[in-house]
PDB file with SEQRES, HELIX, SHEET and CRYST1 records, atoms N, CA, C and O in Angstrom:
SEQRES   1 A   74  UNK UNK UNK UNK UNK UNK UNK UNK UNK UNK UNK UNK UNK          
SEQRES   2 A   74  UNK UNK UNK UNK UNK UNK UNK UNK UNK UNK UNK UNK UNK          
SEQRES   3 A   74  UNK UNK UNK UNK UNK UNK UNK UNK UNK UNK UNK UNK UNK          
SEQRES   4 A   74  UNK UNK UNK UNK UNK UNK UNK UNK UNK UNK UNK UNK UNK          
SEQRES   5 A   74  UNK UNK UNK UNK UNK UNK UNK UNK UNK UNK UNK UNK UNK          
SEQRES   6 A   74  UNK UNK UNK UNK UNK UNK UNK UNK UNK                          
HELIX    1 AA1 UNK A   41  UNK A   48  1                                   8    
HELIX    2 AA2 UNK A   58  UNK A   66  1                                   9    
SHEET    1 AA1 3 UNK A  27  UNK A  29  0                                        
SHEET    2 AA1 3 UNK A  36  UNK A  38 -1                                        
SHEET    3 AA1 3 UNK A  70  UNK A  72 -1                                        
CRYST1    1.000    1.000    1.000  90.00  90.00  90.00 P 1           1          
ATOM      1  N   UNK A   1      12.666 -17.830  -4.864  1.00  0.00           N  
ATOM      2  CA  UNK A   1      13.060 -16.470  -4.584  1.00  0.00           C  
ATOM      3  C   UNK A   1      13.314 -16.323  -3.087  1.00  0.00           C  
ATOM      4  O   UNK A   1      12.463 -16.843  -2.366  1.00  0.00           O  
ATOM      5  N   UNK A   2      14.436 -15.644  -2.433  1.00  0.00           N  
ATOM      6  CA  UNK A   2      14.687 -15.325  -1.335  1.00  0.00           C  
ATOM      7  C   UNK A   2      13.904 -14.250  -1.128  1.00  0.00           C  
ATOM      8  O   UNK A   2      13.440 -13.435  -1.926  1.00  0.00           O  
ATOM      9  N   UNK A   3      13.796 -14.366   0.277  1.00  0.00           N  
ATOM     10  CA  UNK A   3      12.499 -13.570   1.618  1.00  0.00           C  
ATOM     11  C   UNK A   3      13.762 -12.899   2.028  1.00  0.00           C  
ATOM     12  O   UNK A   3      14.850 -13.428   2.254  1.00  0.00           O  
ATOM     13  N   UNK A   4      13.476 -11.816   2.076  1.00  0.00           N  
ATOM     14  CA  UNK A   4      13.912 -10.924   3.595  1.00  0.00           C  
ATOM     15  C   UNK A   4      13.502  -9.719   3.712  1.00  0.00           C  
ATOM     16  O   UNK A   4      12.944  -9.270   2.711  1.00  0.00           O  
ATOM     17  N   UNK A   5      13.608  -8.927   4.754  1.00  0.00           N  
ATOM     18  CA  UNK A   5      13.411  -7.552   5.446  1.00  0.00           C  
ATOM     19  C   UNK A   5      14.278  -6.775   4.756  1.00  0.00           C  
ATOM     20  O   UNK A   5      15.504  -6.692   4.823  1.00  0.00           O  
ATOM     21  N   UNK A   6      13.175  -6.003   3.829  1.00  0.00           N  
ATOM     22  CA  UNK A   6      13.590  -4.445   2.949  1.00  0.00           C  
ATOM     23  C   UNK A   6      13.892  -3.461   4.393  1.00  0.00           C  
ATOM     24  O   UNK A   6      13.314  -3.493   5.479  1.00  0.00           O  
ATOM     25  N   UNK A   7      15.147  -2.509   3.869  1.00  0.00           N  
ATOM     26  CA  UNK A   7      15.153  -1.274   4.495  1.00  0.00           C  
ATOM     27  C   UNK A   7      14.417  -0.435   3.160  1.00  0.00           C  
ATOM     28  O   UNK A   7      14.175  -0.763   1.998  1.00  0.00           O  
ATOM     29  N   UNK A   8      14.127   1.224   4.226  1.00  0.00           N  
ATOM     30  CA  UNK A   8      13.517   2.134   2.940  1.00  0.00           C  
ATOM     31  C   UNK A   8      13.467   2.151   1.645  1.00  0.00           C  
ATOM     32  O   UNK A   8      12.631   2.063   0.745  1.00  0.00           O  
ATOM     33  N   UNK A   9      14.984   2.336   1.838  1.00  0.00           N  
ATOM     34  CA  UNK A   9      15.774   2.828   0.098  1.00  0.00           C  
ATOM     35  C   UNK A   9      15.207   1.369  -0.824  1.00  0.00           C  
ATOM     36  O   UNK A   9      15.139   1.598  -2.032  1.00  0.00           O  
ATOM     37  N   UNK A  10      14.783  -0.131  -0.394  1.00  0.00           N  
ATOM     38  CA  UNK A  10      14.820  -0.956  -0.899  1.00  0.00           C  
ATOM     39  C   UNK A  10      13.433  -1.362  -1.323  1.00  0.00           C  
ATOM     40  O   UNK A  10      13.186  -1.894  -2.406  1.00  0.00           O  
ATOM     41  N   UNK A  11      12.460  -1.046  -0.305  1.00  0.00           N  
ATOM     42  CA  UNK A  11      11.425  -0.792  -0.636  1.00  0.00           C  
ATOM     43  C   UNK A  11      10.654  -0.291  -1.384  1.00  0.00           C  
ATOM     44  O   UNK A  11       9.451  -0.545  -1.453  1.00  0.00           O  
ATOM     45  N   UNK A  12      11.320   0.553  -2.090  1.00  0.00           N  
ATOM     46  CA  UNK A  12      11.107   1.603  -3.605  1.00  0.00           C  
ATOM     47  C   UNK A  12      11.044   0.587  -4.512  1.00  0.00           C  
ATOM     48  O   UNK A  12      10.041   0.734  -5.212  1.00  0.00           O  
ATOM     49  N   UNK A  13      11.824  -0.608  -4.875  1.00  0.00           N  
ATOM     50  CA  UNK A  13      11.935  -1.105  -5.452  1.00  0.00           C  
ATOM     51  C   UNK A  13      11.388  -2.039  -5.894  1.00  0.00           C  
ATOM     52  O   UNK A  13      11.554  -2.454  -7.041  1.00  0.00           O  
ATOM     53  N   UNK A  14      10.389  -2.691  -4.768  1.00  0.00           N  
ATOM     54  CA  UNK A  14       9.960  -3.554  -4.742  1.00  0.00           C  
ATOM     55  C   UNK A  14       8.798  -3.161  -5.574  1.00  0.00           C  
ATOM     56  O   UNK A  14       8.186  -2.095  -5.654  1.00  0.00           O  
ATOM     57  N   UNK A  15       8.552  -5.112  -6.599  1.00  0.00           N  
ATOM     58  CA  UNK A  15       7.412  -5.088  -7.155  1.00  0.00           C  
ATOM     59  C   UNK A  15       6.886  -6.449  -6.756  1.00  0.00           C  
ATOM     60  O   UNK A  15       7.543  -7.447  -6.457  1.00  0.00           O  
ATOM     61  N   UNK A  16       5.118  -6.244  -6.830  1.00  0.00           N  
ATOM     62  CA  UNK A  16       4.724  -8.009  -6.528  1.00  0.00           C  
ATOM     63  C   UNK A  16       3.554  -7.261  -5.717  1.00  0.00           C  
ATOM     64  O   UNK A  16       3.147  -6.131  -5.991  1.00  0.00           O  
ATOM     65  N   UNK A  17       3.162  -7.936  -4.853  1.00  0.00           N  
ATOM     66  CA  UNK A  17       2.271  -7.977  -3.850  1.00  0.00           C  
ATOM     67  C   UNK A  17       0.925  -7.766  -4.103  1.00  0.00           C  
ATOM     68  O   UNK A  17       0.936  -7.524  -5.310  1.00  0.00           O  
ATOM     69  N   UNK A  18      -0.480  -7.689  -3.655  1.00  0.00           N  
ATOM     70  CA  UNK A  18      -1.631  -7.552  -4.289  1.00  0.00           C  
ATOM     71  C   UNK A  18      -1.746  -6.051  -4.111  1.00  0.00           C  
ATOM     72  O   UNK A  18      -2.424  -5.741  -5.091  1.00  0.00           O  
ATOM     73  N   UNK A  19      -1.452  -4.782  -3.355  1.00  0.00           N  
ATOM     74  CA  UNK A  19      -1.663  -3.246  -3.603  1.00  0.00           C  
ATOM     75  C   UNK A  19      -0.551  -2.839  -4.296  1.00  0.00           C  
ATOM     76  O   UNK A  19       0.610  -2.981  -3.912  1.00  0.00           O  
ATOM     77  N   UNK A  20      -0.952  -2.280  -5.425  1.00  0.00           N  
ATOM     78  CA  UNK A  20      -0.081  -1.658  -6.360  1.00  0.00           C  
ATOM     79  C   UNK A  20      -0.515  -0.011  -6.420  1.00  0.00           C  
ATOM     80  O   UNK A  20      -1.501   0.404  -5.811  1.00  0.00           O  
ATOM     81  N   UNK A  21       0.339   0.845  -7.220  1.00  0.00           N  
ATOM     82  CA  UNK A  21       0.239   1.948  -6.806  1.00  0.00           C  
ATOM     83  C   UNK A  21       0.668   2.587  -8.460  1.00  0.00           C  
ATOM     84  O   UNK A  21       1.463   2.026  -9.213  1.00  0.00           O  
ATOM     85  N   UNK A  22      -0.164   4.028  -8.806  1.00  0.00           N  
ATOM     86  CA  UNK A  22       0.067   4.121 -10.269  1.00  0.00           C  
ATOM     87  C   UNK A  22       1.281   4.566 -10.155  1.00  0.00           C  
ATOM     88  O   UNK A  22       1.646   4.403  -8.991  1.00  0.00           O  
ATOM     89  N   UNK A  23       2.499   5.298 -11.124  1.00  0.00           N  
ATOM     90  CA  UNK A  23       3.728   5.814 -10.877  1.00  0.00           C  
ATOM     91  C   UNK A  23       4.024   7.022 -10.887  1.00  0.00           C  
ATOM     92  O   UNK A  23       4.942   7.456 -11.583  1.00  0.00           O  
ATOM     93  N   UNK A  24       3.009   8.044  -9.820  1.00  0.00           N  
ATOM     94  CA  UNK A  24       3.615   8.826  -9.076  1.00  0.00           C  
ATOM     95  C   UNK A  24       2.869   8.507  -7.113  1.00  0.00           C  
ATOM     96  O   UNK A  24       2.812   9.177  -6.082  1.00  0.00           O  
ATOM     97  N   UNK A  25       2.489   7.249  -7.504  1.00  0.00           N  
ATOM     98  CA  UNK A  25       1.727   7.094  -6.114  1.00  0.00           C  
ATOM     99  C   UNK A  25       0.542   7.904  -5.270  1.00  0.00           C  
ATOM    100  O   UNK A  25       0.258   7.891  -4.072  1.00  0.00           O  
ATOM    101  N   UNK A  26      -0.072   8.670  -6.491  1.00  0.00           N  
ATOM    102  CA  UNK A  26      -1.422   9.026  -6.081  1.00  0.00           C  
ATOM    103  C   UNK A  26      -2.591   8.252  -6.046  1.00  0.00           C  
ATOM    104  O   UNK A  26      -3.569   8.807  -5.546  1.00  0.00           O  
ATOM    105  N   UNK A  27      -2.740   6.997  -6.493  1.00  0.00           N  
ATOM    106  CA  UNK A  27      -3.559   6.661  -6.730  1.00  0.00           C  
ATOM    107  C   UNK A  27      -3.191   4.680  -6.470  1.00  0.00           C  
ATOM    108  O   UNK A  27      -2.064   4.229  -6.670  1.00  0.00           O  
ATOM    109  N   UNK A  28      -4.204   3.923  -6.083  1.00  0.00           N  
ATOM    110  CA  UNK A  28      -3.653   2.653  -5.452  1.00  0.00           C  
ATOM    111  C   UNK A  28      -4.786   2.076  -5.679  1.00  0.00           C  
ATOM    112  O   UNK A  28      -5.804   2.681  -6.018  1.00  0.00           O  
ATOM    113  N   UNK A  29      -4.644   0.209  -5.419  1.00  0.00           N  
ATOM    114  CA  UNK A  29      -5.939  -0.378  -5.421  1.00  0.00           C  
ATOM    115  C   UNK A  29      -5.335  -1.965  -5.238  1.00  0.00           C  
ATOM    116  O   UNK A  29      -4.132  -2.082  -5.004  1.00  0.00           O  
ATOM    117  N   UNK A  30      -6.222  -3.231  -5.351  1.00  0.00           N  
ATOM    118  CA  UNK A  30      -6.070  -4.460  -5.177  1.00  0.00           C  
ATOM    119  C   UNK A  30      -6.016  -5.139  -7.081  1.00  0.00           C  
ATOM    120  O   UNK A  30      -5.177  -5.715  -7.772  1.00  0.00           O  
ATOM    121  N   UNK A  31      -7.399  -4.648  -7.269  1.00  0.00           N  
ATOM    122  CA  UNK A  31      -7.459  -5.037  -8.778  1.00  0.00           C  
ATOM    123  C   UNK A  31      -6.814  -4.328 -10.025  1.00  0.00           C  
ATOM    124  O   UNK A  31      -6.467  -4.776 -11.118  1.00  0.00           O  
ATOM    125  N   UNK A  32      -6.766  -2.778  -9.359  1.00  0.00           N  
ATOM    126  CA  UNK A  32      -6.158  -2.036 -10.469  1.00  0.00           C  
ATOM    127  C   UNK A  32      -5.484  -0.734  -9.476  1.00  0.00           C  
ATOM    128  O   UNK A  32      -5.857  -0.443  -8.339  1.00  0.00           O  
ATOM    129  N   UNK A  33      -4.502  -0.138 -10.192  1.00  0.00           N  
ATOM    130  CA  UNK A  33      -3.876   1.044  -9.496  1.00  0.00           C  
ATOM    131  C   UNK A  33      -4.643   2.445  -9.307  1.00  0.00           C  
ATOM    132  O   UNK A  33      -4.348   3.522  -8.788  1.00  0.00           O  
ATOM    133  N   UNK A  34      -6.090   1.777 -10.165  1.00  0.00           N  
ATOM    134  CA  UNK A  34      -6.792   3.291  -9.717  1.00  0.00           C  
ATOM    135  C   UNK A  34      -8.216   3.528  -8.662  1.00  0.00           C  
ATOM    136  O   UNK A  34      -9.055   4.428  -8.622  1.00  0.00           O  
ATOM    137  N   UNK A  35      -8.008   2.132  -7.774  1.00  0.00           N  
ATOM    138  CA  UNK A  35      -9.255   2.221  -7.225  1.00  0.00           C  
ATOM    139  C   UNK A  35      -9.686   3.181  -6.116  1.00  0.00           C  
ATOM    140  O   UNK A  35     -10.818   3.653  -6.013  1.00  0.00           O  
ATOM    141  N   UNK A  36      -8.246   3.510  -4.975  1.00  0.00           N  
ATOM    142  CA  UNK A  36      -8.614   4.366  -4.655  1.00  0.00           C  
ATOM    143  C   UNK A  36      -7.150   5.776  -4.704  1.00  0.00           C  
ATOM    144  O   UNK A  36      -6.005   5.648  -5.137  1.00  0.00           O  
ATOM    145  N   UNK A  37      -7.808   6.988  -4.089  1.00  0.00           N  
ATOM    146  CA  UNK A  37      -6.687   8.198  -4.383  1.00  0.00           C  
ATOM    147  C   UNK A  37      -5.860   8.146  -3.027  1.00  0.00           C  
ATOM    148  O   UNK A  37      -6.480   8.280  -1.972  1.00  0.00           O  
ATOM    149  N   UNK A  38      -4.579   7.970  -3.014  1.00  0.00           N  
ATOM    150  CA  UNK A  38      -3.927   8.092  -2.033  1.00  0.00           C  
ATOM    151  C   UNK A  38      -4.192   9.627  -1.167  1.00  0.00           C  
ATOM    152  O   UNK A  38      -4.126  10.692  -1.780  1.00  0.00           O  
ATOM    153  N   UNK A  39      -4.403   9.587  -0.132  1.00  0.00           N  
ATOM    154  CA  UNK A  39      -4.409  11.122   0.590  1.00  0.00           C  
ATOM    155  C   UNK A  39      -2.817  11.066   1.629  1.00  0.00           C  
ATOM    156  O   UNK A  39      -2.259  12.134   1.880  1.00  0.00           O  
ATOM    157  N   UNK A  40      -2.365  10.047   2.028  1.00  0.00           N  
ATOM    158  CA  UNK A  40      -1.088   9.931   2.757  1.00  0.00           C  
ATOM    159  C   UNK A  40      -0.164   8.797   2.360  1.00  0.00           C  
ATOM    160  O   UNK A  40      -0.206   7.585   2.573  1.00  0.00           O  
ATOM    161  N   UNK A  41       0.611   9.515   1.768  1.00  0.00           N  
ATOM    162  CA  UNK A  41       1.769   7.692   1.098  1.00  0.00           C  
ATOM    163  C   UNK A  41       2.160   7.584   2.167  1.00  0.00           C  
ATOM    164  O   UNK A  41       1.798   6.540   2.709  1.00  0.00           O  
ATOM    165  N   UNK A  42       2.994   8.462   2.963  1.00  0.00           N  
ATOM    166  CA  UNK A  42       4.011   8.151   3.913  1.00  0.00           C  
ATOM    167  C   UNK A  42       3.241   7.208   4.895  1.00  0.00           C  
ATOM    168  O   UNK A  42       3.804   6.141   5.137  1.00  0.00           O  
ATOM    169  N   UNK A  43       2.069   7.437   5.481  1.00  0.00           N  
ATOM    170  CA  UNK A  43       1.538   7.053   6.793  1.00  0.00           C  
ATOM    171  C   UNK A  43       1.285   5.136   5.913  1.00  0.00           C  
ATOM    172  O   UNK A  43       1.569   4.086   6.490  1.00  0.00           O  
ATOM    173  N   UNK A  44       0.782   5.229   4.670  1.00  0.00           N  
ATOM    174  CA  UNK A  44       0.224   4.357   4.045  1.00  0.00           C  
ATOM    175  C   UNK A  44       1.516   3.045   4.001  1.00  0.00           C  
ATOM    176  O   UNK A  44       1.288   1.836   4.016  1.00  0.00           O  
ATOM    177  N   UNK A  45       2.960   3.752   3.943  1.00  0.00           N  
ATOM    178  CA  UNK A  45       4.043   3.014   3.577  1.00  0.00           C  
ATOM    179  C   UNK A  45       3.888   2.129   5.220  1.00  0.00           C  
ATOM    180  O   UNK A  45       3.966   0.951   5.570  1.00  0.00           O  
ATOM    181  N   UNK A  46       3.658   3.314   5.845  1.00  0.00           N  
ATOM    182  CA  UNK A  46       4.464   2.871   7.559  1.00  0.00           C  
ATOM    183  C   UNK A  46       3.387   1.853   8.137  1.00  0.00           C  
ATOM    184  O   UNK A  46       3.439   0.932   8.952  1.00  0.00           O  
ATOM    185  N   UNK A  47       2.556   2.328   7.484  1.00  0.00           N  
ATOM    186  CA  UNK A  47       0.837   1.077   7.990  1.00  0.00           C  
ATOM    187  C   UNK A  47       1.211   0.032   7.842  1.00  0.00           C  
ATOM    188  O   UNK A  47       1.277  -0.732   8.805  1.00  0.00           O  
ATOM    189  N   UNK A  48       1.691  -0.465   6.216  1.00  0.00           N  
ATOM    190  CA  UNK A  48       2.047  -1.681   5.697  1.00  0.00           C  
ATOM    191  C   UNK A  48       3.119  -2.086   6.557  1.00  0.00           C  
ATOM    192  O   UNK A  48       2.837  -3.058   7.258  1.00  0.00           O  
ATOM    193  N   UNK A  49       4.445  -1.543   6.721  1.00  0.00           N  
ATOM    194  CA  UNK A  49       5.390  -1.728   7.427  1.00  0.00           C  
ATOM    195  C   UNK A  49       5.087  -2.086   8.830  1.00  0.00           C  
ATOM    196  O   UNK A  49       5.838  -2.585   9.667  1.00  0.00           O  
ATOM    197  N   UNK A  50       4.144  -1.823   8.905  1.00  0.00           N  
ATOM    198  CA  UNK A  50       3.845  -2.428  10.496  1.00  0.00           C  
ATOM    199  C   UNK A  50       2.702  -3.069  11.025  1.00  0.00           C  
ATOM    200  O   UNK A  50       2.104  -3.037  12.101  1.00  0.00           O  
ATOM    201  N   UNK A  51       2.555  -3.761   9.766  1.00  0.00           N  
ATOM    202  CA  UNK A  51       1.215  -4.642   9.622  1.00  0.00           C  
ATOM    203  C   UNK A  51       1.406  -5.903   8.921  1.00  0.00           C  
ATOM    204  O   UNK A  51       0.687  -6.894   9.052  1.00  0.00           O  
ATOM    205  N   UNK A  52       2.629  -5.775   8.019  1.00  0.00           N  
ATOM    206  CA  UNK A  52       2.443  -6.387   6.753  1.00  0.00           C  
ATOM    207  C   UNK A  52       2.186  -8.384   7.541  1.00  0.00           C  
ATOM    208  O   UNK A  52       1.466  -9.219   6.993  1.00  0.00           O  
ATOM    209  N   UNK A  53       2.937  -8.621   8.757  1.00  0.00           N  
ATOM    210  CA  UNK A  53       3.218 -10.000   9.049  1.00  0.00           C  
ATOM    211  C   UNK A  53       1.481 -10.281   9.638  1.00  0.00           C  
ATOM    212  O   UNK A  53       0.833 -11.322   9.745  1.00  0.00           O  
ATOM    213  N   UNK A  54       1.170  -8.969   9.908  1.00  0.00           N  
ATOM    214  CA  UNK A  54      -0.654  -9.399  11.322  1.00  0.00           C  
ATOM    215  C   UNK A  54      -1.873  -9.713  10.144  1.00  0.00           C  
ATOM    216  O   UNK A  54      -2.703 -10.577  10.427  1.00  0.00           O  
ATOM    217  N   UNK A  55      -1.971  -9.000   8.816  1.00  0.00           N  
ATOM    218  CA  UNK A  55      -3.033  -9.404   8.364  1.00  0.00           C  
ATOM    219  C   UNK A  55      -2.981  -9.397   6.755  1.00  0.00           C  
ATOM    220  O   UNK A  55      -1.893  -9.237   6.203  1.00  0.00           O  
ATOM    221  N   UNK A  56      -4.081  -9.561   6.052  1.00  0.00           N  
ATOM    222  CA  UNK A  56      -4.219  -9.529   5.009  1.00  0.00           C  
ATOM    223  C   UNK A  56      -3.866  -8.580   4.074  1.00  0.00           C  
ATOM    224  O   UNK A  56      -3.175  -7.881   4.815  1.00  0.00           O  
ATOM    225  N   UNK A  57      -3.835  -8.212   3.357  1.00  0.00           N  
ATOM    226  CA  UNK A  57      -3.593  -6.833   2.209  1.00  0.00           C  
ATOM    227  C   UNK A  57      -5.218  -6.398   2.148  1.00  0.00           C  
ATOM    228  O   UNK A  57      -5.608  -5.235   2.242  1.00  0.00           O  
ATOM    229  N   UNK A  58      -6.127  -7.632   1.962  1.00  0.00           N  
ATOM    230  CA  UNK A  58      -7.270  -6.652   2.136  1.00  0.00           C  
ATOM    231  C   UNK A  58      -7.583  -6.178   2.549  1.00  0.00           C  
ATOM    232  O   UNK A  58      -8.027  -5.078   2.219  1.00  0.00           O  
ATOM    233  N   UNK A  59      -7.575  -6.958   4.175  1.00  0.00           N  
ATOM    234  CA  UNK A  59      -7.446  -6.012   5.119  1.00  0.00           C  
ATOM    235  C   UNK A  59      -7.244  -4.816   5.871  1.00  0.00           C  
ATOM    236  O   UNK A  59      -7.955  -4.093   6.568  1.00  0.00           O  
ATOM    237  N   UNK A  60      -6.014  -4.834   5.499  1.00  0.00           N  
ATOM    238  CA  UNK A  60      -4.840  -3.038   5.260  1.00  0.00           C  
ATOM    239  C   UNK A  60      -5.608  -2.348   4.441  1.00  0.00           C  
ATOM    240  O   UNK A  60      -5.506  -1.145   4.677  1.00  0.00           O  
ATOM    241  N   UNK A  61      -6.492  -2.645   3.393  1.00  0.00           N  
ATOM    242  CA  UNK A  61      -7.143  -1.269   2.265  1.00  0.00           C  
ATOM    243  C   UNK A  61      -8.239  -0.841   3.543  1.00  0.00           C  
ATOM    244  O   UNK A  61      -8.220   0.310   3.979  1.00  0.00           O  
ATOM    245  N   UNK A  62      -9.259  -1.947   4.136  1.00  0.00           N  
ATOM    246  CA  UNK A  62     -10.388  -1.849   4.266  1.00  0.00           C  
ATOM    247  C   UNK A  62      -9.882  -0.584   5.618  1.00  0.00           C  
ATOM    248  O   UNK A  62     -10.494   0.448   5.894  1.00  0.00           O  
ATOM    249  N   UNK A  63      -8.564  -1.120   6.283  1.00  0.00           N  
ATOM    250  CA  UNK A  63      -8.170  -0.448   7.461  1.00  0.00           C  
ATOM    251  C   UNK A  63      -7.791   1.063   7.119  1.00  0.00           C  
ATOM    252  O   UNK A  63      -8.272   2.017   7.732  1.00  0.00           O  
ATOM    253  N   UNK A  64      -6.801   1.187   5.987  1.00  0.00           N  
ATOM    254  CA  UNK A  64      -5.983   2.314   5.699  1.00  0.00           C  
ATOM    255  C   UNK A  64      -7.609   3.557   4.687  1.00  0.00           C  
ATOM    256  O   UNK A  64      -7.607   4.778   4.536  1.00  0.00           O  
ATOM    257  N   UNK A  65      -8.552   2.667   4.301  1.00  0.00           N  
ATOM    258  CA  UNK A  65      -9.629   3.730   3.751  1.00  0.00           C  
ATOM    259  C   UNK A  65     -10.445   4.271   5.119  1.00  0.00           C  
ATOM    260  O   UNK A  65     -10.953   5.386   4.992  1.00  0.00           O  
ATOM    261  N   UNK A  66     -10.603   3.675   6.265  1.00  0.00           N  
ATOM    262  CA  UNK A  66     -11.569   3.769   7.762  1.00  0.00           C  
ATOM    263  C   UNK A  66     -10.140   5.342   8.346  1.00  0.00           C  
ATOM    264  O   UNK A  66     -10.217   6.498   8.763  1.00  0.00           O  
ATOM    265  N   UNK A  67      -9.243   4.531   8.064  1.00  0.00           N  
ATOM    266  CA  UNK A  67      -8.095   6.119   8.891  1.00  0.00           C  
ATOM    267  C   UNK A  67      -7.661   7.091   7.866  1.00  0.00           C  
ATOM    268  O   UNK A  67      -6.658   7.771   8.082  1.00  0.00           O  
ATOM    269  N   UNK A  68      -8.485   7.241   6.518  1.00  0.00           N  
ATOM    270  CA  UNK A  68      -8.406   8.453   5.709  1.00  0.00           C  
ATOM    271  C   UNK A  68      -6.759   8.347   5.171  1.00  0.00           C  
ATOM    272  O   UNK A  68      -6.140   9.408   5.089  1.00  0.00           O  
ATOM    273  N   UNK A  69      -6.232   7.372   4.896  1.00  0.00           N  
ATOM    274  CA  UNK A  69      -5.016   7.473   4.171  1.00  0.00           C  
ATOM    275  C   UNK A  69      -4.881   7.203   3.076  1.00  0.00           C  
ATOM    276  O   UNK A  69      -3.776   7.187   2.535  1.00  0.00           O  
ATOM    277  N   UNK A  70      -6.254   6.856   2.337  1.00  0.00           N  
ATOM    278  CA  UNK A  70      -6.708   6.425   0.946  1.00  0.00           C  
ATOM    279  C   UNK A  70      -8.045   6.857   0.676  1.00  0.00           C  
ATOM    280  O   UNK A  70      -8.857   6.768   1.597  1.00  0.00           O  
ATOM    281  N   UNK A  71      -8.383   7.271  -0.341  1.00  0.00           N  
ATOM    282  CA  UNK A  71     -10.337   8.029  -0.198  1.00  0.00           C  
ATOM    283  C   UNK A  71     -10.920   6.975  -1.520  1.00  0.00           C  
ATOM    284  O   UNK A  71     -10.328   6.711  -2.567  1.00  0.00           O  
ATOM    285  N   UNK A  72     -11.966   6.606  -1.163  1.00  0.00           N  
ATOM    286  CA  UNK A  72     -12.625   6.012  -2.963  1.00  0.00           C  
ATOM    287  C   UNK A  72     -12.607   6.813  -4.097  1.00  0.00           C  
ATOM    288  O   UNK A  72     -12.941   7.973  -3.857  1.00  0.00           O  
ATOM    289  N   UNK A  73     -12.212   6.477  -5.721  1.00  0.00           N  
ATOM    290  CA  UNK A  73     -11.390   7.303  -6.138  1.00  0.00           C  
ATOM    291  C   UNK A  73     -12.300   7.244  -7.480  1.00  0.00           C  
ATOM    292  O   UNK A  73     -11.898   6.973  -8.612  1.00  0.00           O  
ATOM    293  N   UNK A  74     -13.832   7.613  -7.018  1.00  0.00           N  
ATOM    294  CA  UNK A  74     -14.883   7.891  -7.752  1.00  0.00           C  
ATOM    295  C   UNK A  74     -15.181   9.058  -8.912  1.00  0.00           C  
ATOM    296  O   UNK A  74     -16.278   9.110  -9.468  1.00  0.00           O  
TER     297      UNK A  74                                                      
END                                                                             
């Protein structure tokens, strides 16, 4: 499969990666789409987008739940 750099519109599209998201994007997780409740998609999209090459995906949850852009979804 070819690699390259999604713009926006393309990014919608995309499926794969270990954070998945249920389908209206309230709700996200590693193991399942409902672990935690999204509180900010947008900030959450732009995190990834500007993280995705520096670290892990686990990483990004453990980071994006510490800056309130995801809450535990107890």
């Amino acid at each position: 499969m070819e690699r390259k750099i999604l713009n926006d519109q393309e990014l919608e599209l995309v499926t794969g990666g270990s954070i998945i998201f249920n389908e209206d994007c309230s709700t996200c997780g590693r193991k399942n789409n409902a672990e935690y409740k999204v509180l900010n998609f947008s900030a959450i999209l732009q995190y990834v987008r500007d993280n995705r090459d520096k670290m892990p995906e686990k990483q990004m949850m453990v980071n994006m739940l510490q800056l309130g852009y995801i809450t535990t979804n107890n």
